[in-house]
C-alpha positions, -999 to +999 in steps of 0.1 A: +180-899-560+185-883-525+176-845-519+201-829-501+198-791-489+231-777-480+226-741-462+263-718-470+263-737-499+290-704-511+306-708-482+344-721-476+332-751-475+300-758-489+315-751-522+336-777-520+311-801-511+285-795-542+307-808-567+314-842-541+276-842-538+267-840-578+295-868-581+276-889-565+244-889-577+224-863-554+200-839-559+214-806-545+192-774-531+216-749-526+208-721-500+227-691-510+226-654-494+232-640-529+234-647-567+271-660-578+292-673-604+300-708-589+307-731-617+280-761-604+259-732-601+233-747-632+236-780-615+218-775-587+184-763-571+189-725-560+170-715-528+175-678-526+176-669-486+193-663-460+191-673-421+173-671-403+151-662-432+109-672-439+122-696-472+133-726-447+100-749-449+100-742-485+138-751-488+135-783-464+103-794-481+111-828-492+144-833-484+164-863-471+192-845-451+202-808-443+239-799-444+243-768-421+267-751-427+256-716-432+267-696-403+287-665-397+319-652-374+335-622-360+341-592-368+306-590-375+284-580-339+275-609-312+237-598-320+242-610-360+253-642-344+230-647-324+200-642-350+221-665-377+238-690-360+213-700-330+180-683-346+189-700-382+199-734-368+167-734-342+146-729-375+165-759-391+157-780-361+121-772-355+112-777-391+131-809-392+113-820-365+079-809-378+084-831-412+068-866-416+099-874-431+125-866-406+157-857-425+189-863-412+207-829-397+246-821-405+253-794-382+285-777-384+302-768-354+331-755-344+365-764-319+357-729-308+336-746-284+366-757-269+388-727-270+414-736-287+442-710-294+431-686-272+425-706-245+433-701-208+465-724-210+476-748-235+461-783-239+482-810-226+463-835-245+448-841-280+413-827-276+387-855-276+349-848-283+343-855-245+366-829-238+343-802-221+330-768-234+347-736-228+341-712-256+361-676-247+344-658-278+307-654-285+309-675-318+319-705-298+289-699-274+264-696-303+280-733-317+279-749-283+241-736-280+239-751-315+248-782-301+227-785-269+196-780-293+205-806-315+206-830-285+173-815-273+155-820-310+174-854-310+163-868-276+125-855-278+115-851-318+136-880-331+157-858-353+190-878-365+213-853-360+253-852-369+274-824-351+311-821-370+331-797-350+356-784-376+389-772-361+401-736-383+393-751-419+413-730-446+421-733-484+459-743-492+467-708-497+452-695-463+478-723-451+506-705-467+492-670-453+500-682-417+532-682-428+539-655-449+508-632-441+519-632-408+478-632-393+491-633-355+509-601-360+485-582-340+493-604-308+530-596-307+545-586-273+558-552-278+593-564-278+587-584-309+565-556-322+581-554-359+598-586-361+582-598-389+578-567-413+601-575-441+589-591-469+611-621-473+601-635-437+582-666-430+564-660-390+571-683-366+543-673-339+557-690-302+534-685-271+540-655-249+569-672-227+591-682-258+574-720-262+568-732-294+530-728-306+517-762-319+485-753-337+457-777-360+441-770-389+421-787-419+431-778-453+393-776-468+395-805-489+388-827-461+363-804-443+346-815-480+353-850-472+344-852-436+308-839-447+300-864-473+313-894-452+294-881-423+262-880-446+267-919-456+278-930-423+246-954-406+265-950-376+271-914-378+234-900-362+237-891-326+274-883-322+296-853-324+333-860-345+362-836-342+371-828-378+404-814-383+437-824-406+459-854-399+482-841-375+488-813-359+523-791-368+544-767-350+550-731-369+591-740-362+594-769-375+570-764-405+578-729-408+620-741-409+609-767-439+590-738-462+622-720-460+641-741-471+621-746-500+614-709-510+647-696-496+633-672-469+642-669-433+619-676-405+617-654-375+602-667-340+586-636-322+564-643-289+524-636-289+504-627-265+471-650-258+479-682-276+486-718-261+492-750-283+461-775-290+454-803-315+420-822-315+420-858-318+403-871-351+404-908-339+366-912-334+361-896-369+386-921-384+371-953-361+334-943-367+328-921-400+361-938-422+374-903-420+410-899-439+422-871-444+449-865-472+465-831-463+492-825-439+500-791-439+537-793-461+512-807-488+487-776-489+517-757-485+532-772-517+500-771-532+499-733-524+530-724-538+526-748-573+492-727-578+508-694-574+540-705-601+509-709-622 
């Protein structure tokens, strides 16, 4: 039986990954921040900590892979990032390198090292994983440093290293919340200012010239997936895979087909700051066997059957 320590094991993600890891077969340390009520929770090995905390040669001792995922986002401060994202994957690294048993390293990265969304203009092209770096926030900085020290302990400690840059991974009903949540409210030009305040109004966010806004995201079922294919892949060590959903969609098109299923109107209003993007996942798919099962109408419909329940 493999021993597999998964850091944000409470995480979006990582939560969904346990239960794929006890499925098959492994033994799973769990790094968690804080006590909670997950239901694998007795099925695993709890490692009470949090990055860049003292407990990770304790955590890593013995292990066949780390899945790092523990990490952390705005609104928090740039100098919290800093200590957990670069600090807390740095200790991963060192430690990895230091064993006699060099476990294989998942690191989660981000397509914020691309800026996407809020890039400088829209891409013209499916992102590709030789696509090159341009992070606008300080998140996407911390993952691209991520990155650059996985390649160093790679290259010069022989650490087998897999970076999976997830594009914005979000549970079904985050999905629907683009729609009916309306999260791209606070970019509105101030002629659109209100348009979507009523209640019965699916957003359809365009870019700020009128242009539909093409956007890609991973319903977190796959995120799940991508890890635990990643972690079997032989070929996988040494490469960096774009993880997103199977397609990208565009919020008039997918926002005009929820409508017509839940009987509300959709209302285009222009944003300021956002250009269209979709990664390619064609490397995942060619070198990992990635697959991923949810188009967006699909976590939509599976957002609005949970909420009938």
């Amino acid at each position: 039986m493999k021993t597999v320590l998964l850091t944000g094991a409470s995480g979006r993600i990582g939560r969904r990954v346990v239960p794929l890891l006890l499925e098959r077969g492994y033994h799973v340390r769990a790094m968690l921040r804080r006590a909670n009520s997950e239901p694998w929770l007795n099925l695993v090995e709890v490692m009470q900590g949090a990055l860049p905390g003292e407990g990770i040669e304790a955590a890593m001792s013995g292990v066949d892979a780390v899945i790092h995922l523990g990490g952390i986002m705005p609104p928090v401060s740039d100098d919290e990032v800093f200590r957990t994202n670069i600090e807390g994957t740095y200790r991963i690294l060192q430690t990895a390198a230091a064993s006699e048993k060099k476990p294989r390293v998942l690191f989660a990265s981000s397509d914020a090292t691309y800026c996407t969304g809020w890039s400088l203009s829209s891409y013209s092209a499916p992102i590709t994983e030789d696509t090159e770096h341009h992070p606008a926030v300080f998140y996407g900085l911390s993952k691209v440093l991520g990155e650059r020290m996985c390649l160093y302990f790679e290259e010069l400690h022989e650490v087998p290293v897999v970076r999976l840059r997830f594009v914005w991974t979000l549970e079904a009903e985050e999905i629907l919340d683009l729609f009916v949540k309306a999260p791209y409210r606070d970019y509105l030009v101030e002629a659109d200012r209100n348009a979507w305040d009523d209640s019965d109004v699916i957003a359809v966010p365009c870019e700020e010239d009128g242009s539909p806004f093409t956007e890609h995201v991973c319903d977190v079922r796959d995120a799940a997936m991508a890890v635990v294919v990643a972690l079997e892949s032989d070929a996988a060590p040494g490469h960096a895979f774009n993880i997103a959903g199977p397609e990208p969609f565009r919020y008039m098109d997918t926002g005009a087909e929820l409508a017509s299923i839940t009987g509300m109107r959709t209302i285009a209003a222009r944003c300021r700051g956002i250009h269209s993007y979709a990664l390619s996942i064609e490397k995942a798919r060619a070198v990992l066997g990635y697959r991923p099962q949810f188009r967006v109408m699909q976590s939509l419909q599976d957002a609005l059957a949970n909420n009938k329940k």
